[in-house]
C-alpha positions as CSV (number, residue, x, y, z in Angstrom):
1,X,-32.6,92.2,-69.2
2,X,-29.8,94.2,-70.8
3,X,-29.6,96.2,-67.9
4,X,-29.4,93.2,-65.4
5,X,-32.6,93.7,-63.8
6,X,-33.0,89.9,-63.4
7,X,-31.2,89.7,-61.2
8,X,-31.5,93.3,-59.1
9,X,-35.4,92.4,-59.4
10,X,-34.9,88.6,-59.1
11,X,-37.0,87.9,-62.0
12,X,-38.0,84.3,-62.9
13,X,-39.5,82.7,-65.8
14,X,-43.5,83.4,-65.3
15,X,-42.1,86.8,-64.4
16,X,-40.5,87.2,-68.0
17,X,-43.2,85.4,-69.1
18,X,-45.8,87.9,-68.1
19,X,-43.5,91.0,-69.3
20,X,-43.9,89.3,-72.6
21,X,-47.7,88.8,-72.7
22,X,-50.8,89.8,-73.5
23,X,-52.3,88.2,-70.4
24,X,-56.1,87.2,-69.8
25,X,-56.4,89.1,-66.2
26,X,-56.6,85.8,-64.2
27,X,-55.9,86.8,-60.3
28,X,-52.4,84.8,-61.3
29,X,-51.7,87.2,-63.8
30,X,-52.8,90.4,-62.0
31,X,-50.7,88.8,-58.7
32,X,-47.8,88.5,-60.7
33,X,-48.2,91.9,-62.0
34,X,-48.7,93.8,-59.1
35,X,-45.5,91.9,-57.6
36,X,-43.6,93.1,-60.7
37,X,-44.6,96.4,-59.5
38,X,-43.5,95.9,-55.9
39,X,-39.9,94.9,-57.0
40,X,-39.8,98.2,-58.8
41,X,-41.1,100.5,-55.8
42,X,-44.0,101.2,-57.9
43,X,-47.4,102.0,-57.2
44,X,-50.9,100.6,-59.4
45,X,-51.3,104.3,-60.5
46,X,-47.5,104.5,-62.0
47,X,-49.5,102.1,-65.1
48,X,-50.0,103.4,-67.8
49,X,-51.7,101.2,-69.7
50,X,-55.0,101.9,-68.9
51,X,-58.0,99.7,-67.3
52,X,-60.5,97.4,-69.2
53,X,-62.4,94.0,-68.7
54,X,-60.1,90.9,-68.4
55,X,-59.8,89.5,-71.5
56,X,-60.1,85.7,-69.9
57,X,-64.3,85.3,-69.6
58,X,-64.0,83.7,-66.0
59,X,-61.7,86.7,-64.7
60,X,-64.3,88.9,-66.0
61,X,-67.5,86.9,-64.7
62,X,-65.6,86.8,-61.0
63,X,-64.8,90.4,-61.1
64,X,-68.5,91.5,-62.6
65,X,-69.9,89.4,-59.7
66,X,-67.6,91.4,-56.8
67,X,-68.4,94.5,-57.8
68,X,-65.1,95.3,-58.4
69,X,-64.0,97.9,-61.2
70,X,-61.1,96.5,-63.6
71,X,-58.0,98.1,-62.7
72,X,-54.6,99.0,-65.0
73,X,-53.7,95.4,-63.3
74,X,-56.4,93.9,-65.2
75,X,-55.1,95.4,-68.3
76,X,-53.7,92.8,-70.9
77,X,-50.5,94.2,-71.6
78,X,-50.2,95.3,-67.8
79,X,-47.2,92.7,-67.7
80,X,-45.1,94.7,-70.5
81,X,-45.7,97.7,-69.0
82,X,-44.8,96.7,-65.4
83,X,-41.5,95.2,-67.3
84,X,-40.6,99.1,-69.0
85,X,-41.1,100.6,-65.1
86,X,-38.5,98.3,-64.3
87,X,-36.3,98.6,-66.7
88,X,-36.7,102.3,-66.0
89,X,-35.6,101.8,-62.3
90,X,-32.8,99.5,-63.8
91,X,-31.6,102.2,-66.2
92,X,-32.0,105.1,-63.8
93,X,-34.5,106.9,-66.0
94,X,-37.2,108.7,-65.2
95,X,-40.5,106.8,-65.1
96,X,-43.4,109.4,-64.6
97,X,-43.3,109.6,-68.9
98,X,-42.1,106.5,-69.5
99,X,-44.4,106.2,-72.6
100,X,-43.5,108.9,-74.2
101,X,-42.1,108.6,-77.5
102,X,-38.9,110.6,-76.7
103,X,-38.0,108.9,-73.5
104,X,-34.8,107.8,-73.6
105,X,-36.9,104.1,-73.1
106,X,-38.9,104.3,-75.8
107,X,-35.9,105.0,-77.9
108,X,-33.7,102.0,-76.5
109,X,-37.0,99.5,-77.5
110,X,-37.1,101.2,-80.4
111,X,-33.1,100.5,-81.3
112,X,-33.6,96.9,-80.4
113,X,-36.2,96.2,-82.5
114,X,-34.5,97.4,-85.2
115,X,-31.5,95.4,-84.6
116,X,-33.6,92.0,-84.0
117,X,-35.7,92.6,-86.9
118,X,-32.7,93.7,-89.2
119,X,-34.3,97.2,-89.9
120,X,-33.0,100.7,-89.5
121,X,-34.4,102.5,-86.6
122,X,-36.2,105.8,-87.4
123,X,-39.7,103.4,-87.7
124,X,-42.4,105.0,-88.1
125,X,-44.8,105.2,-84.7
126,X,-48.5,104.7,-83.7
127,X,-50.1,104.9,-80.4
128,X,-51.1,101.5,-79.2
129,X,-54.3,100.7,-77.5
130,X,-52.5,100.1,-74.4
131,X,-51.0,103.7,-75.0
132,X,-47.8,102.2,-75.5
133,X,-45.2,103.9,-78.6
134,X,-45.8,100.7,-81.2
135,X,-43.5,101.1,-84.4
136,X,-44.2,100.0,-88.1
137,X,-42.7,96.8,-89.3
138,X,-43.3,95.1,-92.5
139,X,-44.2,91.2,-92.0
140,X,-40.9,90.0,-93.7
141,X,-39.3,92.1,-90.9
142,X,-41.1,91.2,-88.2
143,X,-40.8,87.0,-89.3
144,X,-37.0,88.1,-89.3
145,X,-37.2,89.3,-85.3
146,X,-39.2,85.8,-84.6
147,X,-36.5,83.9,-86.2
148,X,-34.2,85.6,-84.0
149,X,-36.0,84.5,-80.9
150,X,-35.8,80.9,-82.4
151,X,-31.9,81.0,-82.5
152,X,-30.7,84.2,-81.6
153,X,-27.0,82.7,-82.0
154,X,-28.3,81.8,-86.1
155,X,-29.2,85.5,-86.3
156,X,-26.4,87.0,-85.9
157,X,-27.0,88.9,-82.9
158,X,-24.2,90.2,-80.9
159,X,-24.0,87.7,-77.8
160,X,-25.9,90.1,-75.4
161,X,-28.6,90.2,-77.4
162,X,-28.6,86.6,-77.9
163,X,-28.6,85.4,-74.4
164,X,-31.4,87.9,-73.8
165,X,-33.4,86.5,-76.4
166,X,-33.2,82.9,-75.6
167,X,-33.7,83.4,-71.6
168,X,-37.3,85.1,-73.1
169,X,-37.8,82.3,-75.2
170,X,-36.8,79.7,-72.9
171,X,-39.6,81.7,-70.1
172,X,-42.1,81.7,-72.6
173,X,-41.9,78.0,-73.1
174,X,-41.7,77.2,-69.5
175,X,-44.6,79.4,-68.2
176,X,-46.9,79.6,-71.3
177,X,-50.0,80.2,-69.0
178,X,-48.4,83.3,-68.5
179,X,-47.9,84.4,-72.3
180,X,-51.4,84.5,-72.4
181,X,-54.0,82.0,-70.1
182,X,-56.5,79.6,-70.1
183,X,-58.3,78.4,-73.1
184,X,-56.1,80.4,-75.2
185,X,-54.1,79.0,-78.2
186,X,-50.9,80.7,-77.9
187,X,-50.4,79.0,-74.3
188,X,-52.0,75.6,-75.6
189,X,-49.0,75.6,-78.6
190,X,-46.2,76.6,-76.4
191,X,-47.8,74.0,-73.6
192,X,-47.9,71.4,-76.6
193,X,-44.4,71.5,-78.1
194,X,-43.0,72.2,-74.6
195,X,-41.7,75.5,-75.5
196,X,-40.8,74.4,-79.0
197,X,-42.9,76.3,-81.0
198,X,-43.8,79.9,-79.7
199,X,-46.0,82.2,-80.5
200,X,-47.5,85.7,-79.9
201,X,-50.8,87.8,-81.0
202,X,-51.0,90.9,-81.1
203,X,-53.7,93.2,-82.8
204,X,-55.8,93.4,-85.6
205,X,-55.7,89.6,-86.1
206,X,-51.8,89.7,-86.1
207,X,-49.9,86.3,-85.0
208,X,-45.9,85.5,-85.2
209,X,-44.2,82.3,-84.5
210,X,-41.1,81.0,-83.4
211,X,-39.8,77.9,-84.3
212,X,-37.0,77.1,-82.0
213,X,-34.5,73.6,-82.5
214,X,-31.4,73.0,-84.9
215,X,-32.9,74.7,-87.8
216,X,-34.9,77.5,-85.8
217,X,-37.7,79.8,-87.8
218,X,-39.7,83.0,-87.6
219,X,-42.9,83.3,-89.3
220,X,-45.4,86.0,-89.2
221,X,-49.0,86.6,-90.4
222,X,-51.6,89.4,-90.8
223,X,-55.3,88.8,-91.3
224,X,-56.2,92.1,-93.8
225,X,-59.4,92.7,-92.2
226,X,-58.4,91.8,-88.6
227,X,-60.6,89.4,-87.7
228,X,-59.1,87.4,-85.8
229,X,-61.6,84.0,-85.7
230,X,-59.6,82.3,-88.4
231,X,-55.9,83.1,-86.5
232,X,-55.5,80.0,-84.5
233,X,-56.7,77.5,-87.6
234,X,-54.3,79.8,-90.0
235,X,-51.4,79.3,-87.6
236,X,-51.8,75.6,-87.1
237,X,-52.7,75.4,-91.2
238,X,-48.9,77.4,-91.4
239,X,-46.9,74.8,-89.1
240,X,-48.7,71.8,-90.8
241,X,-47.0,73.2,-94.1
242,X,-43.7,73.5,-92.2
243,X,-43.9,70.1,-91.2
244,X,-43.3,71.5,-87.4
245,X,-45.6,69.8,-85.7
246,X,-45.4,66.3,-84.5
247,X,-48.2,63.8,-84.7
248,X,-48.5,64.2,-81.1
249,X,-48.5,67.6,-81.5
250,X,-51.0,68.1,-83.9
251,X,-53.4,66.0,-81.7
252,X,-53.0,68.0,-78.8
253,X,-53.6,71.2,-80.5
254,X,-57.2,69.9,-82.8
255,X,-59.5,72.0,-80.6
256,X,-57.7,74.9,-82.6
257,X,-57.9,73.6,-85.7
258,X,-60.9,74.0,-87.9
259,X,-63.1,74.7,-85.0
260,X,-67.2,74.7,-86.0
261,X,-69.5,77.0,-86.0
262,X,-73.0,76.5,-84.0
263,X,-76.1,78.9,-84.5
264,X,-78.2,79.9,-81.6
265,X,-79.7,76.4,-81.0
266,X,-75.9,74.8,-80.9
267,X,-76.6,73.1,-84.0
268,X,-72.9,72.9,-86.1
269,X,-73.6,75.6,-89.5
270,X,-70.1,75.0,-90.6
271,X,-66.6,75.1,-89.9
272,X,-63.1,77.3,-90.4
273,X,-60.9,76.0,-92.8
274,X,-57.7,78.2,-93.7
275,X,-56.0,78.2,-97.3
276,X,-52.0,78.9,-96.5
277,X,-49.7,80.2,-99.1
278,X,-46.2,80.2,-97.6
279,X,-44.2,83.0,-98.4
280,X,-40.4,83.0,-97.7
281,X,-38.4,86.4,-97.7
282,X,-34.8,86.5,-98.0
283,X,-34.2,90.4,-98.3
C-alpha cells in the first residue's frame, strides 16, 4: 500500500481484505486470489505458501468430491502471499525468493512491524507454516500494533502509515467474509459491529482485536497450550469486560459464546465457559 500498488493493481476492499486473511478456501476466496495473482503477472506456481485442504469444511467436501488436488490457491494464507508478490512487482524486487528472510521484502515487513508495534526491529524469526519469515512479538507488543489499527492517528504513526492502516481496517470491516469465511467467528464479529470491532487468528490458539471508534483499543491473547476451542468464547468473554459490545451485538454473536459440547449421540455433556483477567500494559 506504501508503494501505491492500490492503485497500479486497482485493489478494492475484499482485495485487501483477502491480503489480510487467513481465508477458508471458498471458490470466492481462491477466485479472488488467483485474480490478485493476475494483476501482478504471476503465475499459481510463483506461491509459495504451499498446498493443503481448505480450511472451510464445504470447500473441502466440494473439492474431495471433484477429484481435484488442493492447490497453493487453496492455501489459507494464499491471500497474504499473493499481496507480498505484489508488493514485490510494486517495489521492483525480485520475487523468485520473495520469502527469504534477507529479501529486501522480508526486511521492509519486518521494519513495519516494529514501528506499528512500537518495538525495535532485529526480532527474532521463525519459519511459519505457510513458509512465510514470522517474527517474535511479546503480547503487550502485539496488543500495541492492534491498537494502532484501531486509530492509527492515536498511535502516533507517521501519516503514511496511518492512512495505510485505516484503509486495511476500513477493508476488513467492509468484506469480513474475506478475513476469513463462512461460519467463522472472526468474520461473524466484524459482520456484527459493522467493522467496529476486528479481529484476527493466527496460530497456536492466538487471537488480537481491534477496537476501532473515539477511544480505539488493541487487545491480544494467547491460549498456552494452543488449543484453540475456547478462542472465540475467550474473545467474546474479553469485549464483554470492555464493555464493547452492544446488546445487539452480543445477541448476534451467542452462537460463539459458551458453545456446548455433545457426545457421539448429540446429547449436550457440557459447555465452554472462559475466566478473563484483563491485563493492561502501558510499557
Amino acid at each position: 500500500m506504501l508503494a501505491g500498488g492500490i492503485d497500479r493493481f486497482g485493489l478494492d476492499d475484499a482485495d485487501l481484505a483477502l491480503i489480510c486473511s487467513s481465508h477458508g478456501g471458498t471458490p470466492a476466496h481462491v477466485a479472488r486470489a488467483r485474480s490478485l495473482l493476475g494483476r501482478g503477472g504471476f503465475e499459481i506456481e510463483a506461491l509459495g505458501c504451499g498446498a493443503h485442504r481448505p480450511m472451510d469444511a464445504d470447500a473441502a467436501r466440494r473439492l474431495d468430491e471433484s477429484s481435484e488436488p488442493p492447490s497453493p490457491l487453496h492455501n489459507n494464507c494464499s491471500g497474504k502471499h499473493a499481496g507480498m508478490l505484489l508488493a514485490c512487482a510494486a517495489l521492483d524486487l525480485p520475487a523468485a525468493d520473495y520469502l527469504a528472510p534477507e529479501h529486501p521484502l522480508q526486511r521492509r515487513i519486518e521494519a513495519e512491524l516494529a514501528a506499528c508495534c512500537g518495538v525495535a526491529p532485529g526480532l527474532r524469526r521463525a519459519v511459519d507454516g505457510c513458509s512465510a519469515p514470522t517474527f517474535e512479538l511479546p503480547l503487550a507488543a502485539l496488543a500495541r500494533g492492534w491498537a494502532a489499527v484501531a486509530g492509527p492517528s492515536e498511535a502516533g504513526l507517521d501519516p503514511a502509515r496511518a492512512r495505510a492502516l485505516d484503509r486495511l481496517a476500513r477493508a476488513m470491516g467492509a468484506a469480513p467474509e474475506m478475513v476469513a469465511g463462512p461460519g467463522r467467528f472472526t468474520t461473524a464479529l466484524a459482520r456484527a459491529t459493522c467493522g467496529r470491532v476486528l479481529g484476527k487468528e493466527g496460530a497456536e490458539a492466538l487471537y488480537a482485536i481491534a477496537i476501532r471508534g473515539p477511544h480505539p483499543l488493541g487487545a491480544a491473547f494467547k491460549i498456552a497450550d494452543g488449543g484453540d476451542r475456547a478462542r472465540d468464547t475467550i474473545a467474546l468473554e474479553l469485549l464483554g469486560q470492555l464493555g464493547a459490545l452492544s446488546g445487539d451485538e452480543q445477541r448476534g454473536l451467542a452462537p460463539y459464546y459458551r458453545p456446548l459440547l455433545r457426545n457421539h449421540r448429540g446429547l449436550v455433556v457440557g459447555e465452554i465457559v472462559s475466566e478473563v483477567e484483563i491485563v493492561e500494559s502501558s510499557d
